[in-house]
N, CA, C and O of each residue as an XYZ file, in Angstrom:
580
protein
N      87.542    111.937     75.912
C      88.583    111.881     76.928
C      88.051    111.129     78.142
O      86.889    111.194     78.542
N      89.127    110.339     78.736
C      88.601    109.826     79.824
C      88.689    110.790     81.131
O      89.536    111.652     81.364
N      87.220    110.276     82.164
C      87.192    110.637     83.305
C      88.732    110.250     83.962
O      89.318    109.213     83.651
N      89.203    111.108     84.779
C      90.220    110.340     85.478
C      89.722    109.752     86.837
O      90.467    109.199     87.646
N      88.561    109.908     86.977
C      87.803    109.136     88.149
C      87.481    107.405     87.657
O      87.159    106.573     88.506
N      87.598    107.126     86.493
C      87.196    105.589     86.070
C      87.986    105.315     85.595
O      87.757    104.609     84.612
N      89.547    105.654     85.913
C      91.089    104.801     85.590
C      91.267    104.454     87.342
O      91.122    105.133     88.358
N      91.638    103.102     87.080
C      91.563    102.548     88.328
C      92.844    103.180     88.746
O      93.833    103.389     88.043
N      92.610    103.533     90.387
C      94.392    103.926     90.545
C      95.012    103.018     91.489
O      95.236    103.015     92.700
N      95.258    102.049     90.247
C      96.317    100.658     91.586
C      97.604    101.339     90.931
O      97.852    101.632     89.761
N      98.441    101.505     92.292
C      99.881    102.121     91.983
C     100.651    101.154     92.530
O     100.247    100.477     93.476
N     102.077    100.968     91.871
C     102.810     99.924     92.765
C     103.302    100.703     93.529
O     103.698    101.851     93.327
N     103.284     99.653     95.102
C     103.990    101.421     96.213
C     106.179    100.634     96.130
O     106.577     99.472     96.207
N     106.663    101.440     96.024
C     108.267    101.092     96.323
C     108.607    100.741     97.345
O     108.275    101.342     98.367
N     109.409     99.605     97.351
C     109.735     98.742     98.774
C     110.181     99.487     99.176
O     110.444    100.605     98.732
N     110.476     98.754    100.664
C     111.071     99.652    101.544
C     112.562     99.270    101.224
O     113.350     99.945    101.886
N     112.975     98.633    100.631
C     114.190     98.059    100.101
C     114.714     99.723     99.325
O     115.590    100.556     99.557
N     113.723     99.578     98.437
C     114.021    101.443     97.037
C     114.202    102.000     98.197
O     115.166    101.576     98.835
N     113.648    102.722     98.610
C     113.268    103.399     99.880
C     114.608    103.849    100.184
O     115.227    104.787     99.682
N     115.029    102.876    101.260
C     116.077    102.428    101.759
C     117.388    102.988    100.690
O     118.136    103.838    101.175
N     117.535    102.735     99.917
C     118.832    102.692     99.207
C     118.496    103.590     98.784
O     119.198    104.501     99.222
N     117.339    104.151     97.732
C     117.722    105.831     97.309
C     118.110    106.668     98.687
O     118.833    107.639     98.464
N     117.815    106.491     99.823
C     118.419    107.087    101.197
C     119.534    107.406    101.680
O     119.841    108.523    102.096
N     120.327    106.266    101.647
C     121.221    105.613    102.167
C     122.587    106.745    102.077
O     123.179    107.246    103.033
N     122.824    106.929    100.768
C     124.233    107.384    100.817
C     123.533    109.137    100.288
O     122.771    109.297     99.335
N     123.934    109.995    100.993
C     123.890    111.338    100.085
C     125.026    112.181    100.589
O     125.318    112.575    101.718
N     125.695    112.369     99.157
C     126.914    113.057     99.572
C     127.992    112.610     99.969
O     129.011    113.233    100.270
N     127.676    110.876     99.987
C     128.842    110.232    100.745
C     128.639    110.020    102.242
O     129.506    109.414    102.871
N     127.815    110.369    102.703
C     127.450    110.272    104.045
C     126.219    109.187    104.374
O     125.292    109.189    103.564
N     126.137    108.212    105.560
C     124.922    107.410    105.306
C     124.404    107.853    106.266
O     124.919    108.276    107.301
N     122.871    107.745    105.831
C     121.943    108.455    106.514
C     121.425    107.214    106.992
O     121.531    106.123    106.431
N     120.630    107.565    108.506
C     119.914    106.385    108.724
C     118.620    106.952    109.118
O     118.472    108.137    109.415
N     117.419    105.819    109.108
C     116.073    106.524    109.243
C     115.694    105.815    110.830
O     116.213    104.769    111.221
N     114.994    106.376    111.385
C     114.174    105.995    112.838
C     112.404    106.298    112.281
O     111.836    107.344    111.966
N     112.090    105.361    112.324
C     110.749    105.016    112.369
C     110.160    105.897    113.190
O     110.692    106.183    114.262
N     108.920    106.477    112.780
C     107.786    106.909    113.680
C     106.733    106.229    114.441
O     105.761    105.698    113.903
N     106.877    106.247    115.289
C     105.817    105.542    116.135
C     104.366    106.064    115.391
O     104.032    107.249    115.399
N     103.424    104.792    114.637
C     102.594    104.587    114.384
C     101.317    105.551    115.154
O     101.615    105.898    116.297
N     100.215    105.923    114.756
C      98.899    106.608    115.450
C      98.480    105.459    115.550
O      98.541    104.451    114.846
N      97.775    105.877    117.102
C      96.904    105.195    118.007
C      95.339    104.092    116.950
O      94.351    104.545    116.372
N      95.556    103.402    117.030
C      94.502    103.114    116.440
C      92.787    103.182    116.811
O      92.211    102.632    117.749
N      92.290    103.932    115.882
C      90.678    104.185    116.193
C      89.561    103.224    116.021
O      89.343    102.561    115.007
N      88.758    103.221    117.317
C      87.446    102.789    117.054
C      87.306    102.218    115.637
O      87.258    101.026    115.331
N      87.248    103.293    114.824
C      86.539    102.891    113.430
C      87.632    101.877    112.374
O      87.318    101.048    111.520
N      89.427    102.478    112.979
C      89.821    101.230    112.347
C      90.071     99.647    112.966
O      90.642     98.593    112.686
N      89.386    100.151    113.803
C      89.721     98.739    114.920
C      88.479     97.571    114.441
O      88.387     96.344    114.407
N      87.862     98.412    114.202
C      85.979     98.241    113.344
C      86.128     97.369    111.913
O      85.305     96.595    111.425
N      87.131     97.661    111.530
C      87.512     98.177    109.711
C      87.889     96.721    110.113
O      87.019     95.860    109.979
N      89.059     96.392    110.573
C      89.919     95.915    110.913
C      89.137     94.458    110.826
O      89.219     93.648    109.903
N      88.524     94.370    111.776
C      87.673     93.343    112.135
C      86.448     92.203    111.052
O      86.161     91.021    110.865
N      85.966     94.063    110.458
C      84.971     93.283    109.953
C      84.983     93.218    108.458
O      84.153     93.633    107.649
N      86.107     92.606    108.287
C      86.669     92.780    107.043
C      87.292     91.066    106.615
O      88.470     90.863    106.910
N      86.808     90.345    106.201
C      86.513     89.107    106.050
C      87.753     88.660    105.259
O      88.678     89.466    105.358
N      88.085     87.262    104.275
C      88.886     86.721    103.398
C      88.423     86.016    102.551
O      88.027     84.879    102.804
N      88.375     86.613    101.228
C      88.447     85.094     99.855
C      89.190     84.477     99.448
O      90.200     85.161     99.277
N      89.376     83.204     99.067
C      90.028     82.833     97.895
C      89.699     83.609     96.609
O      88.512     83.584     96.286
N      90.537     84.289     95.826
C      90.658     84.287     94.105
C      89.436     83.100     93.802
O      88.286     83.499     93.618
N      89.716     81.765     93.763
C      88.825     80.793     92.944
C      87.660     80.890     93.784
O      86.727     80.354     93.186
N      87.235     81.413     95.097
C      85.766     80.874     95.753
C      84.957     81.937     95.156
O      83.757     82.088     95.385
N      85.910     82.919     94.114
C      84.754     83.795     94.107
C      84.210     83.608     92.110
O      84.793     83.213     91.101
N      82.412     84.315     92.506
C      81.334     83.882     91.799
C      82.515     84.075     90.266
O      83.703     84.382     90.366
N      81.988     83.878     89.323
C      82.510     83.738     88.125
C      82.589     85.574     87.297
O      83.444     86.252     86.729
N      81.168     85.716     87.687
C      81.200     87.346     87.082
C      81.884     87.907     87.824
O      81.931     89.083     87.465
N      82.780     87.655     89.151
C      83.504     89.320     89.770
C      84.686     88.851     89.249
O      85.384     89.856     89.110
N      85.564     87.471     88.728
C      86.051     87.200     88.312
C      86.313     88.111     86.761
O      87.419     88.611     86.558
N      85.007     88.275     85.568
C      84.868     89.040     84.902
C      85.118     90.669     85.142
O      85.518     91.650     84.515
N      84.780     90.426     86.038
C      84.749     92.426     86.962
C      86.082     92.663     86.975
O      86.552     93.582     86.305
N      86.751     91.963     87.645
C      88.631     92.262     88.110
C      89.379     92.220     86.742
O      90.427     92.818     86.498
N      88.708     91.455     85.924
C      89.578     91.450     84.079
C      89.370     92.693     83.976
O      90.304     93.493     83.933
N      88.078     93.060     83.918
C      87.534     94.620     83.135
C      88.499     95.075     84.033
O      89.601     94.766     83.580
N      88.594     95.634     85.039
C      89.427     96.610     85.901
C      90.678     96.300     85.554
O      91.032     97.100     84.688
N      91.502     95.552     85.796
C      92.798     95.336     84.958
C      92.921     96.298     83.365
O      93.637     97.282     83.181
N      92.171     95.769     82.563
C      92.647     96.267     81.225
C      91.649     97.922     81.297
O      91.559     98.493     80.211
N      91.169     98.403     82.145
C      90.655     99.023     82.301
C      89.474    100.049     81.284
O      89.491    101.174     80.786
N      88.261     98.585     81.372
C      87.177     98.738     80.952
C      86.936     98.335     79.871
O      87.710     97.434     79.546
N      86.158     98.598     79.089
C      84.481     99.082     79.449
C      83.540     98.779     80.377
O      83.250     97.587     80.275
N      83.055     99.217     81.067
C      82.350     98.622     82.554
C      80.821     98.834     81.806
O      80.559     99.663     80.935
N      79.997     97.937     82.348
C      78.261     97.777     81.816
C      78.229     99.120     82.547
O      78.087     99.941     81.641
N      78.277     99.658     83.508
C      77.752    100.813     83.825
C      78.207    101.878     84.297
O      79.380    101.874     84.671
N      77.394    103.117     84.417
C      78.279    104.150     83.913
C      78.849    104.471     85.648
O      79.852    105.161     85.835
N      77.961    103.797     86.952
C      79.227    104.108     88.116
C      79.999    103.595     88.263
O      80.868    104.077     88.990
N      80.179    102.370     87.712
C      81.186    101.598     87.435
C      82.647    102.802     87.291
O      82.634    103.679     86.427
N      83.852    102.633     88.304
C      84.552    103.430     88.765
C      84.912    104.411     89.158
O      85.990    105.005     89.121
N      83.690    104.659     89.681
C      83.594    105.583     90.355
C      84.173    105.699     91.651
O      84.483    104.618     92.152
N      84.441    106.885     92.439
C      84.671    106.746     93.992
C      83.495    106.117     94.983
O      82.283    106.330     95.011
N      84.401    105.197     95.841
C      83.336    104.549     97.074
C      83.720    104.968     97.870
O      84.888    104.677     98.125
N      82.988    105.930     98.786
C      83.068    106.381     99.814
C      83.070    105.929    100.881
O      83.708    106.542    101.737
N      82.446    104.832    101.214
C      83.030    104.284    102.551
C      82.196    104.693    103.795
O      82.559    104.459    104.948
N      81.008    105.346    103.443
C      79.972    105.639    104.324
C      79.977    104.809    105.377
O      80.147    105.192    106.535
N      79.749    103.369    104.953
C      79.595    102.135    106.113
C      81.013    102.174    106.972
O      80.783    101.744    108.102
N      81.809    102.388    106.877
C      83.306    102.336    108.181
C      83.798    101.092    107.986
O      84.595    100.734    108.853
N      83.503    100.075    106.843
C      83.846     98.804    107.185
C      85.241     98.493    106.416
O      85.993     97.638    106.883
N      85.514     99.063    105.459
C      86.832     98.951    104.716
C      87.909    100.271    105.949
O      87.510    101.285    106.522
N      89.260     99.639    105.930
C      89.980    100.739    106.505
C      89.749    102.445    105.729
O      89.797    102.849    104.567
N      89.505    103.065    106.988
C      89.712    104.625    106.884
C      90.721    104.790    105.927
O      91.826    104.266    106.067
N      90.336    105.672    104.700
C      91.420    106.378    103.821
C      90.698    107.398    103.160
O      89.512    107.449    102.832
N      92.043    108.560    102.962
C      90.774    109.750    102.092
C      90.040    109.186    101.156
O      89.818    108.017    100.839
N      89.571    110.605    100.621
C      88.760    110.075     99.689
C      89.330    110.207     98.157
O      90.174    110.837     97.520
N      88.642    109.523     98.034
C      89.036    108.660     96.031
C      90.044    107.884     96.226
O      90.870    107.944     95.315
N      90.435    106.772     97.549
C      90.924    105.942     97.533
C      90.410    104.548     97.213
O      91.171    103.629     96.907
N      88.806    104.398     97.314
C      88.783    103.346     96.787
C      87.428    103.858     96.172
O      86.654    104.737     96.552
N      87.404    102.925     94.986
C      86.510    102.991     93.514
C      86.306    101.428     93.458
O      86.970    100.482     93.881
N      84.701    101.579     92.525
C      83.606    100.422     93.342
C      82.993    100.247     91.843
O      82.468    101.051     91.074
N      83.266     98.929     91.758
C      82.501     98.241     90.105
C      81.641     97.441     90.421
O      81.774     96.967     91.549
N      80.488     96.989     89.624
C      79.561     96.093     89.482
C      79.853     94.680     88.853
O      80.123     94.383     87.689
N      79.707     93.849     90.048
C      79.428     92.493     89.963
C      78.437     92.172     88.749
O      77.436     92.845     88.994
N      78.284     91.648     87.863
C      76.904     91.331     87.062
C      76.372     90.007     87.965
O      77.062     88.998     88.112
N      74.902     90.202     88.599
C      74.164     89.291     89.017
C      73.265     88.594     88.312
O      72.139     89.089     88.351
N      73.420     87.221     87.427
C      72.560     87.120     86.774
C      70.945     86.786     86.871
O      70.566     85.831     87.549
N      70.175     87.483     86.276
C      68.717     87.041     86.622
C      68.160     88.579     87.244
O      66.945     88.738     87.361
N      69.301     89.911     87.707
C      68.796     90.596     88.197
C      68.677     91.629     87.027
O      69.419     91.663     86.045
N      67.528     92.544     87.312
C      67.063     93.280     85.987
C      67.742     94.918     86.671
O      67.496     95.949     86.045
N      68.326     94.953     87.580
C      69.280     96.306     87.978
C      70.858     95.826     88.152
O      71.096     94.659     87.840
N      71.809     96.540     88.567
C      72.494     96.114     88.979
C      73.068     95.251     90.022
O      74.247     94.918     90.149
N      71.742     94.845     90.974
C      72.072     94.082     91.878
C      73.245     94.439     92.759
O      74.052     95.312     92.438
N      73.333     93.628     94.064
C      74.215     93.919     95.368
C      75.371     93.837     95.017
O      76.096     94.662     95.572
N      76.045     92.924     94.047
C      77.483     92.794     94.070
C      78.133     93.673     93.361
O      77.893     94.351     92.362
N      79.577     93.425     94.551
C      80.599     94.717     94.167
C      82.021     94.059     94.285
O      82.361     93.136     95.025
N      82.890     94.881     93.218
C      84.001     94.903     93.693
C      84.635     96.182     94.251
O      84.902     97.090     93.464
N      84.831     96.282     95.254
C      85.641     98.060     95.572
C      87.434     97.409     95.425
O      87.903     96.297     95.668
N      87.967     98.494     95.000
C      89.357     98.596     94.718
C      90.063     99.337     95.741
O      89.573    100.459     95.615
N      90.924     99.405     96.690
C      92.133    100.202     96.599
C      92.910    100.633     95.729
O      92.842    100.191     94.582
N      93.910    101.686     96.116
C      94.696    102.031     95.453
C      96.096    101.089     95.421
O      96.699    100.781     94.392
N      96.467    100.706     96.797
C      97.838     99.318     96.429
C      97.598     98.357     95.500
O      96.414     98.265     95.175
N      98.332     97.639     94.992
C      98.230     96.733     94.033
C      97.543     95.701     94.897
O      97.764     95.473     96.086
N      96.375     94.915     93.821
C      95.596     94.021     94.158
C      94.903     94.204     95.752
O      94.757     93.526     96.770
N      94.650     95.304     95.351
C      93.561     95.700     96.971
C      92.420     95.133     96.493
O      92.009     95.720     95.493
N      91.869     94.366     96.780
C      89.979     94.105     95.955
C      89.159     93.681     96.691
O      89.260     92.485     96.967
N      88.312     94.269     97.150
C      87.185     93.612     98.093
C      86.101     93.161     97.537
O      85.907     93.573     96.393
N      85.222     92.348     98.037
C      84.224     91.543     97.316
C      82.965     91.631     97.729
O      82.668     90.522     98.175
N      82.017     92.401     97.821
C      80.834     92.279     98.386
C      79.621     91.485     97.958
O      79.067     91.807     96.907
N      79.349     90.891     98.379
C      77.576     90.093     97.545
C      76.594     90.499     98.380
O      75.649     89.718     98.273
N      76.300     91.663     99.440
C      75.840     91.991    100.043
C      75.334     93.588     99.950
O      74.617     94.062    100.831
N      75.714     94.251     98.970
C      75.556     96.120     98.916
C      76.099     96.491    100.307
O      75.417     96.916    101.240
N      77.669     96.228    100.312
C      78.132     96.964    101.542
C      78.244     96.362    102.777
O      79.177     96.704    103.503
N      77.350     95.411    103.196
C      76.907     94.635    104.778
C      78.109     94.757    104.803
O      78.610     95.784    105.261
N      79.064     93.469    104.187
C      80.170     92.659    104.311
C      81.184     92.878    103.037
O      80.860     92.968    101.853
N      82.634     92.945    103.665
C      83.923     92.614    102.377
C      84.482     91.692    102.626
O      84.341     91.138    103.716
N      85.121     91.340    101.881
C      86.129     90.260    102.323
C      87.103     90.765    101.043
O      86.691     91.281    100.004
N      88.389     90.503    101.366
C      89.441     91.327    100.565
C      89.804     89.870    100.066
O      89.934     88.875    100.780
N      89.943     89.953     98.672
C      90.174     88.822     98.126
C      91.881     88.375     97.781
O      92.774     89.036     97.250
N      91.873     86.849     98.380
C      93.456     86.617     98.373
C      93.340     86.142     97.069
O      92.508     85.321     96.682
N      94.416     86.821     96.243
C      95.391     85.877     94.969
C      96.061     84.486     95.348
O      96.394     83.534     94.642
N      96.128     84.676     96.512
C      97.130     83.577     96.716
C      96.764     81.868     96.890
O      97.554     80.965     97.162
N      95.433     81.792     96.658
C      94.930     80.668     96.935
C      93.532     80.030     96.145
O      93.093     78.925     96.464
């Protein structure tokens, strides 16, 4: 049986469009919503925020390329922390509980451990950060380019 800690959990979140319209009418009556004024933003996500870099999809190395397939069809990963929870010790990815984001191995070739590179996941669709550093630095990788 599988861990349910090494099924990646990218969920699609429902527009605000669904949202919206399962809302809208109940009973015949339309409901309308007022937004909550957002929390203050903290130090640490102001931190997050910042030091949180950008890839291209193509600038990145060829094996994390391999890494994001495995995570898609979800697995076999070379190793066994391979999807595990990343905790987030360093403050540098945005604040979220925990077991929100889960952290696979880059294969570095030439290295006889697993070496620095990572991919950490969110839970939204195509959340993926890219590290070649063990943590220093992410950069959340764009599809779009």
């Amino acid at each position: 049986m599988l861990d349910a800690m090494k099924i990646p959990p990218r969920i699609a979140r429902i527009g605000a469009l669904g949202a919206l319209a399962a809302s809208l009418v109940i009973g015949g009556t339309a409901v309308t919503a007022t937004a909550t004024p957002a929390a203050p933003a903290t130090v640490a996500s102001v931190r997050a925020l910042a030091d949180v870099g950008d890839i291209c999809y193509s600038k990145l190395p060829s094996q994390a390329d391999d890494t994001l397939d495995l995570i898609e069809k979800g697995g076999p990963y070379p190793f066994p922390q391979d999807g595990t929870v990343f905790q987030n010790r360093e403050g540098i990815l945005p604040a979220q509980s925990s077991g929100y984001y889960h952290e696979y191995t880059v294969i570095t070739p030439g290295s006889d451990d697993r070496g620095a590179r990572r991919v950490v996941t969110g839970k939204k669709t195509d959340e993926d950060y890219y590290t070649a550093d063990h943590y220093e630095s992410f950069d959340l990788v764009d599809r779009g380019c």
